[in-house]
N, C-alpha and C positions, 0 to 999 in steps of 0.2 A: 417576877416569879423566881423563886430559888432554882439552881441547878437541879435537884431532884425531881420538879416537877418539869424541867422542860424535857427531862430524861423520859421522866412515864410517857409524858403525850409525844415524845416520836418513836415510844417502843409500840406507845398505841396504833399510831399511823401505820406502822410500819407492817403489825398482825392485819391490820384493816387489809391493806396490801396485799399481803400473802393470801389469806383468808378468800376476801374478793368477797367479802360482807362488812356490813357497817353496823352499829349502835342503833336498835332500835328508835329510840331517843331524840338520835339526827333528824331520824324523816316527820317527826313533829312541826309542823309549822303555823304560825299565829300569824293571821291577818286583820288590820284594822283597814276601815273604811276611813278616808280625808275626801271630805266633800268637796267640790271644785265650782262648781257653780248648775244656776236653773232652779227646777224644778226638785227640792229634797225626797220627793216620793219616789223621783225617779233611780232606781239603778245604775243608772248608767251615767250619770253625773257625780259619782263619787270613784274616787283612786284607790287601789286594792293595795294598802302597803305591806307586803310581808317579812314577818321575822324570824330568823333563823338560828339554829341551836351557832353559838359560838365557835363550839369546836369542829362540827362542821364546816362551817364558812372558813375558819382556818384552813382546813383540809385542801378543801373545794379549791382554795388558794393557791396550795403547792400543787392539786393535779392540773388546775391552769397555767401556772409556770411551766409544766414539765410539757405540757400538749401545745402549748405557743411557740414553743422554741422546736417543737416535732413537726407544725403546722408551718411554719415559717420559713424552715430551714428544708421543706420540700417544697414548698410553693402550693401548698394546697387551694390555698384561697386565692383566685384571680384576680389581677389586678383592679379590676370593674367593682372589687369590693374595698372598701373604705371605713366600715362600722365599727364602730369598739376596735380600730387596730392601731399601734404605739407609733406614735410622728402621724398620722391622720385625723383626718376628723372633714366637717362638714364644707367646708371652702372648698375641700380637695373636687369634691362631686360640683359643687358650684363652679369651680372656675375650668372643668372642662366641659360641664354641658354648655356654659356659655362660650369656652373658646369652639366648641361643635360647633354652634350657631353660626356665632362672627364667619368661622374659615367658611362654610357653606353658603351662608346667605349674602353675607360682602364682599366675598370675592371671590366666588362660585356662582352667584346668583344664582343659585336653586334653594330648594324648600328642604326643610327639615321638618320630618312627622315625629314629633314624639308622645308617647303613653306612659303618663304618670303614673302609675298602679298602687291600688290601695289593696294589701291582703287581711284578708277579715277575721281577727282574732289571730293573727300569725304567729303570736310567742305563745297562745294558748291552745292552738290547733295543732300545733306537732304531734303528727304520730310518733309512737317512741318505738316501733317494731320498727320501723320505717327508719328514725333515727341511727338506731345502734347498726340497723344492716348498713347505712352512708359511712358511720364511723369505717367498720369492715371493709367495706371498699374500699375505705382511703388510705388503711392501711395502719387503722392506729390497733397498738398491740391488742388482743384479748383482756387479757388481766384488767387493763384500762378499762377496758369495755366494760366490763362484771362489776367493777369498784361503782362504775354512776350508773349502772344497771339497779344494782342493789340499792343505792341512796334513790335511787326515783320508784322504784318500786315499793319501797319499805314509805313513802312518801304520804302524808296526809295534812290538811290543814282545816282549822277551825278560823271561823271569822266573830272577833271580835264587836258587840252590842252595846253599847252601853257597858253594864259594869258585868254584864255576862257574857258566853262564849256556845257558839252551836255548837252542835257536835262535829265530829273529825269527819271529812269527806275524804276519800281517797284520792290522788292525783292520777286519773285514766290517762291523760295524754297535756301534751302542753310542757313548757318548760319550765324551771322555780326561779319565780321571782323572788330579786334581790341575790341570786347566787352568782358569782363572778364568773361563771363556766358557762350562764346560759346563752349571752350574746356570742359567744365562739362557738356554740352548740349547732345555734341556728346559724350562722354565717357557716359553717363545714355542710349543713343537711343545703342548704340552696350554694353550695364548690360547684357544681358539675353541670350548673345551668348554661352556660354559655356552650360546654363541650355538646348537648343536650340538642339546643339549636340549631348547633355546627354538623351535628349528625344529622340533618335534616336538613339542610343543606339551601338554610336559610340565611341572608345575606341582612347586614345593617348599614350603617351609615360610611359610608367612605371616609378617609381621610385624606390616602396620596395615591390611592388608583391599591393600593396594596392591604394597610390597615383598613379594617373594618370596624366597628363599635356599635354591638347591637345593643349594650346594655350598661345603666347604670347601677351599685346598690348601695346604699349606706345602712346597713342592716337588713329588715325590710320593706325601705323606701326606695321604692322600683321605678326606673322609666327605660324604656325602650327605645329605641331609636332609627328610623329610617329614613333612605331617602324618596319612598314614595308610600298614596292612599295603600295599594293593595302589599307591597312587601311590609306595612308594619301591622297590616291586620292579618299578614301569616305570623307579625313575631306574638300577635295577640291570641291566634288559635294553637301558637305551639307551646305560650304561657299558658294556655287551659290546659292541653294535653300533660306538660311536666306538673301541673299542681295536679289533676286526677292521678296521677303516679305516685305524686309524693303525700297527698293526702291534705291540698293546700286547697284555699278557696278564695278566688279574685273578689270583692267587692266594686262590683262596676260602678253603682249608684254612685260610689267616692272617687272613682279611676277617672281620667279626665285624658283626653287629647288635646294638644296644641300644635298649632300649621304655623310656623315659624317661617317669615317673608318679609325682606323689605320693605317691598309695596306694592299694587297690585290688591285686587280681588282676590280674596281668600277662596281656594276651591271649594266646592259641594263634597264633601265624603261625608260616609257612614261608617263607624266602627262597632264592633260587637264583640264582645269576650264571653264563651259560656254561654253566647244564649241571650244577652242583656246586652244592648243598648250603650254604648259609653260615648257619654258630650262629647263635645268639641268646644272648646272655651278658648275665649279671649286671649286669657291669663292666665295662671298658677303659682303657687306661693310653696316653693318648692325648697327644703329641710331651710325654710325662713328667708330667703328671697324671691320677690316676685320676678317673676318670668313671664314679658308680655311677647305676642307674637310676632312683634316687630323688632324680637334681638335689641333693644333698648330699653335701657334701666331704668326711664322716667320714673315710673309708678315706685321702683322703688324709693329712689333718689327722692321724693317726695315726703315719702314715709319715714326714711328716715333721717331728716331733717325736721319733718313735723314732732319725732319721737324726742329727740335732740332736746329740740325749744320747748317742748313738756319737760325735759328733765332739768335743763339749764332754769326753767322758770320755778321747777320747785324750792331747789337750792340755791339761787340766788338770796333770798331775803335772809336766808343762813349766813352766808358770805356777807353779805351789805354789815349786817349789824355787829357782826366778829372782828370787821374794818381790817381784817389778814391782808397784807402785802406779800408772802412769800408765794415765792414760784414751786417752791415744793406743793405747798398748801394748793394750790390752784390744780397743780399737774395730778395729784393728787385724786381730787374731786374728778377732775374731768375722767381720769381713766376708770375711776369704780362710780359714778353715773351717768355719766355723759356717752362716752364711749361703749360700756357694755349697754347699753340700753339702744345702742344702734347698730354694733357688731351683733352680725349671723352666726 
């Protein structure tokens, strides 16, 4: 791009800014359907991919920068979160719900209750009233506030048919997919969950008589955690009470408990979130490893090892007839299918 033009679009940014309005143009968004599997009559087996004006997403870009380093540099997001945040990712929530376990059940010999929680249409159910008042609490400027006030209001998308397009629906609530701002969006509207709890003066999982840890998140893959039946069905009724506030909705049918125990007969509990009913399972397969109730990896260590000798067995007859000797060549292979096909 010439230097003139990178002139115009940051004198653009920069009225956008001031203004605290965006380009009609922006809140334009095209959605196609990528079918995923089942049933093609069904809805709900196809993936909503959406696409976004350019300069937009550029934008969207720098006010993510500028609110990462506002968010980061106050601590807004609690440690218990993990999601879309830079040096994190999915091991982090894996390797301490299983070091919970271990310190509890091997050398604590007590039970770990934990509630895997599934929220129902959680990047689409965002109230945005609700939204921008969380921003305000937390402190992020006004101006801020106005600039994705107006980009979500000014908001509409069409989904793409075949070689035609419905018409424009407005975006009432929910976050835009595909925009780099929305995973930070929802991780700042569910910051204050733990403090939430704590004001209510409900208790989680020990760790030295001092830490507590009522809660997992990796965006919004929730689990909760106690160390007994009735304090994690309080942490279950005080996640209903914070979603009626915040305008969230648990899906129990998907939410799952697990009694985490050496060994030993598994206790009798009931748990209920909302009103519904929530299992009590064996197992769960938690942001891609399984988690059985006896704090041992069998099942997974199984799986992947079986995923392994699928991938090892495709590309072998690759290898055999290419007759490669290098160690490159090999290391190679193994890390981009061997390995990613069994790494979490």
């Amino acid at each position: 791009m010439p230097p003139e033009g990178v002139t115009f679009i940051l004198s653009l940014f920069n009225k956008i800014l001031e203004a605290g309005c965006v380009p009609a143009e922006w809140g334009s968004i095209k959605t196609f359907l990528l079918f995923k599997k089942g049933d093609p009559s069904n809805v709900a087996n196809y993936r909503g991919i959406s696409l976004l004006n350019c300069l937009a997403k550029i934008f969207t870009r720098i006010l993510y920068e500028r609110l990462v380093v506002f968010v980061e540099s106050k601590s807004l997001i609690p440690e218990t979160q993990n999601g879309f945040r830079k040096g994190r990712g999915c091991a982090d929530n894996v390797f301490v719900l299983s070091s919970l376990v271990n310190i509890n059940t091997r050398l604590k010999r007590r039970k770990v209750f934990c509630a895997f929680v599934d929220f129902f249409r959680a990047f689409d159910a965002v109230s945005h009233p609700v939204l921008w008042g969380k921003l305000e609490w937390l402190g992020v400027s006004p101006r801020f506030i106005s600039v994705i006030r107006a980009l979500y209001e000014g908001a509409s998308f069409s989904v793409r048919v075949g070689a035609a397009s419905t018409r424009p629906f407005r975006l009432s609530q929910g976050i835009l997919q595909g925009d780099i701002l929305s995973p930070l969006l929802f991780a700042l509207l569910l910051a204050d969950f733990d403090e939430f709890v704590a004001a209510r003066g409900i208790g989680g999982l020990s760790i030295d008589g001092r830490t507590e840890v009522t809660s997992l998140f990796y965006a919004d893959d929730c689990c909760l955690l106690a160390d007994s039946g009735p304090g994690l069905q309080r942490l279950l009724n005080v996640l209903q009470e914070y979603c009626e506030v915040n305008r969230l909705k648990v899906n129990s049918a998907k939410s799952k408990v697990v009694i985490f125990q050496r060994r030993g007969r598994q206790p009798r509990a009931r748990f209920s979130c909302g009103g519904e009913a929530v299992e009590v399972v064996k197992s769960f397969v938690y942001l891609g490893v399984t988690f059985s109730r006896s704090g041992v990896f069998t099942i997974q260590t199984n799986a992947s090892v079986k995923k392994g000798t699928v991938a090892y067995n495709s590309v072998w007859p690759v290898v055999y007839k290419s007759q490669s000797n290098s160690p490159r060549c090999w290391k190679s292979l193994y890390t981009s299918i061997i390995r990613s096909t069994t790494r979490n």
